[in-house]
N, C-alpha and C positions, 0 to 999 in steps of 0.2 A: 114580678110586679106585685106587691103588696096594696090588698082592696085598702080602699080608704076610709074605710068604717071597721077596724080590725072588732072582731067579738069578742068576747071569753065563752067558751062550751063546756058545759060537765058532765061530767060522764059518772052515776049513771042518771043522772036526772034529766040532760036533754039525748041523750042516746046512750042504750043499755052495754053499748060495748065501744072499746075506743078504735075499733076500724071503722065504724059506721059515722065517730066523732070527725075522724080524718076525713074520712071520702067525705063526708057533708062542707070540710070546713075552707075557707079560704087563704092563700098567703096572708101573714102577717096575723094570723089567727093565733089564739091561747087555749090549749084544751088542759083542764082541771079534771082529776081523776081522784075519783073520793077512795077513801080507803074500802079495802077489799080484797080476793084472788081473782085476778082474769083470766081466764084460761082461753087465749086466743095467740093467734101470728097475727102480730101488725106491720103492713107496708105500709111507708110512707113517703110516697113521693110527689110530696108538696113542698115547695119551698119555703122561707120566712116562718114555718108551724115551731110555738115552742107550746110542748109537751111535757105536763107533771103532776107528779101525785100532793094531793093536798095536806096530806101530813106527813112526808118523808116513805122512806123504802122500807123501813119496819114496817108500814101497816097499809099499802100499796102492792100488790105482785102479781106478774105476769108471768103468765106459765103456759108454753107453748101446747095449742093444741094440737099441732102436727109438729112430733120432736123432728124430724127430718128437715126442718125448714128452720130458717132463724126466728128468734121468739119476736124482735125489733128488726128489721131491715130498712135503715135510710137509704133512697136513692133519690135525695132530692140536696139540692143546697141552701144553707142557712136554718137549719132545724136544732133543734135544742131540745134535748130529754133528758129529765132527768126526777130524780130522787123513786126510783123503782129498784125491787128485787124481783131481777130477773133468773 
């Protein structure tokens, strides 16, 4: 189910990291990722989220904080990520 008021969120201006973006945000939601290194594991298991960096994968990257884990892990449906160098 997608809220009916979808937002857009940025990251890092309204949350310093993009798991904190996700877990805050609703289906149907837009999370905006300013350029930068993130050094985090993001789960996402929210449906409808599409996820991206605001100026492409050159100057956007995520870099796992626990290698042993995947850096992105979707377990949700209808998600969309993109333009990141993972």
């Amino acid at each position: 189910m997608i809220a009916p008021s979808p937002k857009t969120i940025y990251v890092p201006d309204n949350y310093s990291t993009i798991q904190q973006a996700v877990n805050s945000a609703s289906p149907g939601d837009t999370i905006i990722v300013k350029d930068g290194t993130y050094i985090e594991n993001v789960y996402i298991d929210k449906p409808y989220l599409t996820i991206g960096s605001k100026n492409g994968s050159t100057n956007c990257i995520v870099q796992a904080a626990d290698s042993s884990n995947p850096v992105i892990e979707v377990t949700a449906s209808f998600v969309r990520v993109t333009g990141f160098t993972v």
